[in-house]
C-alpha positions as CSV (number, residue, x, y, z in Angstrom):
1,X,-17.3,-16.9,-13.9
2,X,-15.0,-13.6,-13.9
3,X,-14.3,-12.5,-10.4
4,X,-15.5,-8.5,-10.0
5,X,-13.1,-5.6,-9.6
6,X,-14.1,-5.9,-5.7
7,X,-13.0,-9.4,-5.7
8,X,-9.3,-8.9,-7.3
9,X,-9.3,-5.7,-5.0
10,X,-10.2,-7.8,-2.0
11,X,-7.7,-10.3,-2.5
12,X,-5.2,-8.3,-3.9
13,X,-5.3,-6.0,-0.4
14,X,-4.8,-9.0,1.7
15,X,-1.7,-10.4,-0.3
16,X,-0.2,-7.1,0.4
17,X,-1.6,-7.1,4.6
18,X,0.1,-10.5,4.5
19,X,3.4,-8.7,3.3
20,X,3.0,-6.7,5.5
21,X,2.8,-8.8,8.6
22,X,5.6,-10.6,6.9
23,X,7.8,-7.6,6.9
24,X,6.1,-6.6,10.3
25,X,7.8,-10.2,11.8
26,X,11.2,-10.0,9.7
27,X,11.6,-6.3,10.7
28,X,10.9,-7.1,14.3
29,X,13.2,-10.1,14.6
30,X,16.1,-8.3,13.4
31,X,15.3,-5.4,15.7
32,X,15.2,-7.4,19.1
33,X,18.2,-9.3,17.5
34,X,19.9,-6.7,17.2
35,X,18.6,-5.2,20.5
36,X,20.3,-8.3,22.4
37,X,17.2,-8.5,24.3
38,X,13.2,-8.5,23.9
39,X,12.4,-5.0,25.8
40,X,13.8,-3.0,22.5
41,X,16.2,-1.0,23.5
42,X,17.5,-0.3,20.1
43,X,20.9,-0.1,20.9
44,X,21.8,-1.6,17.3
45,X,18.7,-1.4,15.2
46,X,19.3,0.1,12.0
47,X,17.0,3.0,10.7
48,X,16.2,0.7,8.0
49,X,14.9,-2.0,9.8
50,X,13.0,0.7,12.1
51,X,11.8,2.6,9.3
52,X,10.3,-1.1,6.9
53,X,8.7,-2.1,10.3
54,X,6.7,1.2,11.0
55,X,5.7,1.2,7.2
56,X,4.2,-2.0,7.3
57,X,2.8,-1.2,11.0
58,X,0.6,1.6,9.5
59,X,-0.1,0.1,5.9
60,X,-1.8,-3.3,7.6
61,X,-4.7,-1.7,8.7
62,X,-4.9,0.1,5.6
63,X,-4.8,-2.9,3.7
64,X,-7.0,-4.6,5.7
65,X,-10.0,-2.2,5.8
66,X,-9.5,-1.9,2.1
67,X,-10.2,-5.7,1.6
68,X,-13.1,-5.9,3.8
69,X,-14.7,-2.7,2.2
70,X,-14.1,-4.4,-1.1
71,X,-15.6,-7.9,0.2
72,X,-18.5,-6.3,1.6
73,X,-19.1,-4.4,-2.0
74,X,-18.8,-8.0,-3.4
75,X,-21.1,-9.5,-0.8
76,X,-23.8,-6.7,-1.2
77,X,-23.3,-6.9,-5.4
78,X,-26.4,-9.6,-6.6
């Protein structure tokens, strides 16, 4: 059976929310890493770093309410 376009778009949507958190947790690392310390000062944080982690802070939810419109869609689809 061929998945529906709501199915790829589903899935596709979480891949990209799970690159997201990915970058999200690689973005974060190298921030308090270069902070010296958990309370993020960002004494040595570089704007890219700052800039890849707010990116993917505000495209996850995106992403995520994208998928589950597009599961839902599927779901309700006989």
């Amino acid at each position: 059976m061929k998945p529906t376009w709501s199915q790829s778009a589903a899935l596709y949507l979480a891949v990209l929310a799970l690159v997201c958190w990915v970058m999200m947790f690689l973005a974060g690392h190298d921030i308090r890493q270069d902070a010296g310390r958990p309370d993020l000062h960002l004494m040595g944080a570089t704007n890219f770093d700052l800039g890849a982690f707010a990116w993917a802070f505000y495209l996850l939810p995106v992403c995520l309410a994208g998928a589950l419109i597009a599961m839902i869609v599927s779901a309700r689809r006989p």
